[in-house]
Steps between C-alpha positions, in 0.01 A plus 500: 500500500313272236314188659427271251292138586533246231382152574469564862794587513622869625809656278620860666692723253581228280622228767311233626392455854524176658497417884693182486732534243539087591186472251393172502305375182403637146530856472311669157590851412425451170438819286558759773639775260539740850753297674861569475712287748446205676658524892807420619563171656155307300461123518250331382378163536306427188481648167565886429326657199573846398398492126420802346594698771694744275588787733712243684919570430652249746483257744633465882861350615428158677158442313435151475142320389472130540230465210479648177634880440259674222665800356341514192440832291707689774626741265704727728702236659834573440658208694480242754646487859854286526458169599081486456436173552155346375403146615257442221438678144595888384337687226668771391299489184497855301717651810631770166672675738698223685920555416569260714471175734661495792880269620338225763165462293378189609106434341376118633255509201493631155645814357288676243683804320264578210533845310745592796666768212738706731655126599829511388680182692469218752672497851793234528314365817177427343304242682198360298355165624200526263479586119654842383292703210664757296303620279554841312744641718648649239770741685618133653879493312660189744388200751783384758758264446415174678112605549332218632104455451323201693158543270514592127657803353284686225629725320341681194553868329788646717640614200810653662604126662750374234591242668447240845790481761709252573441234704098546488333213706114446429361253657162472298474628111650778339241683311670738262269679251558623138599717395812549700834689445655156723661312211694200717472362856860446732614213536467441798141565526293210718134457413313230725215467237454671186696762248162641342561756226138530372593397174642195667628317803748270616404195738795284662364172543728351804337129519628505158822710464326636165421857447187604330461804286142608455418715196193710497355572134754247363517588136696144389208262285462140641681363195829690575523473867599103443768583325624741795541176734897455491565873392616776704197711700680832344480390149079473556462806743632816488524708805690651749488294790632167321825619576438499875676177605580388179145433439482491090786309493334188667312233302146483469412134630137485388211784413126496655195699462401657846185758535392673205699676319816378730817207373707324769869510375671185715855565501768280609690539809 
């Protein structure tokens, strides 16, 4: 038998040992490298931090945290219990090992998924009612059809994700970094805020009806961007996303300088 205390806490053989397995408040297990499993039947009543605890493979049916669930750097995690549900924010940041998430996910806060590299897709059910952060997940090949995300979505160097799914609700900004093998957005896609592309961004403008294309490092001298008032935005600007929408065929109403560096393109409606 190996008795191991870590933060006051006693871990037997790899499991922790808990009286009340009811646990109310924060509970820090940060950086135990001896423990293995959590019990069976764990709620707890605050935030649940298990980063760096990188002995750990899985994670109890039923387990349910009303904070914040920190499973950062948990490099033998292989998966997560079906129908984990997390009231506040879940890091699964450099979780390499993680195939997986779960049907029934349901996180109350953000979603971080950086450098999760054994990630290959999304569950249909996906519940994110805070921003969702893909970054370098770069086994990640598909995101559901009709994935809905209540905060922003960010989304840079999951360079097997050729494309978004259909029916992709964001309610905040869509943050999608270059370079990226996505080379069009559906249709259908709704965006509450802002399309940012890091090279530039689109703005609706509803008081107005207008939409406003911002370009980042705009190449186009102050003398010839009067005579782009009247023309086509595709005939000034080439990239991919003008055909989203019909975008570069619209009109450019009027041009204005914005931060350095950055050119407001006002198109007509």
């Amino acid at each position: 038998m190996t008795i191991v205390s870590h933060k006051g806490r006693t871990i037997v053989d790899g499991i922790l040992q808990l009286d009340n397995l009811r646990w109310k408040g924060d509970l820090d297990l940060s950086f135990c490298t001896a423990l293995t499993m959590l019990p069976e039947g764990l709620s707890v009543r605050g935030s649940l931090n298990l980063e760096l605890c990188n002995a750990l493979t899985c994670l109890p049916d039923g387990l349910t945290v009303d904070g914040d669930l920190n499973l950062s750097r948990c490099t033998a995690l292989t998966g997560l219990p079906t129908g984990l549900t997390v009231d506040g924010g879940l890091d699964l940041n450099r979780c390499t090992a993680l195939i997986a998430l779960p049907d029934g996910l349901s996180v109350g806060g953000p979603l971080e998924l950086r450098e999760c590299t054994a990630l290959t897709a999304l569950p249909k059910s996906l519940r994110a009612d805070g921003d969702l952060t893909l970054i370098r997940c770069t086994a990640l090949t598909t995101l559901p059809d009709g994935l809905r995300v209540r905060g922003a979505l960010f989304i840079e160097g999951c360079n097997a994700l050729d494309a978004l799914p259909k029916g992709l609700r964001v309610s905040s900004h869509l943050f999608l970094r270059e370079p990226t093998t996505i080379a069009a957005l559906p249709d259908d896609i709704d965006v509450g805020l802002r399309i940012d592309l890091e090279s530039l961004f689109i703005d609706a403008i509803p008081q107005s009806g207008e939409t406003c294309i911002v370009v980042r490092d705009c190449g186009i001298p102050a003398t010839a961007r009067t005579l782009a008032v009247g023309r086509r935005l595709g005939d000034v600007i080439d990239h991919w996303i003008l055909s989203w929408n019909g975008i570069g065929e619209k009109i450019i109403t009027s041009i204005r300088d914005a931060n350095p560096g950055e050119v407001e393109f006002y198109l007509d409606s």
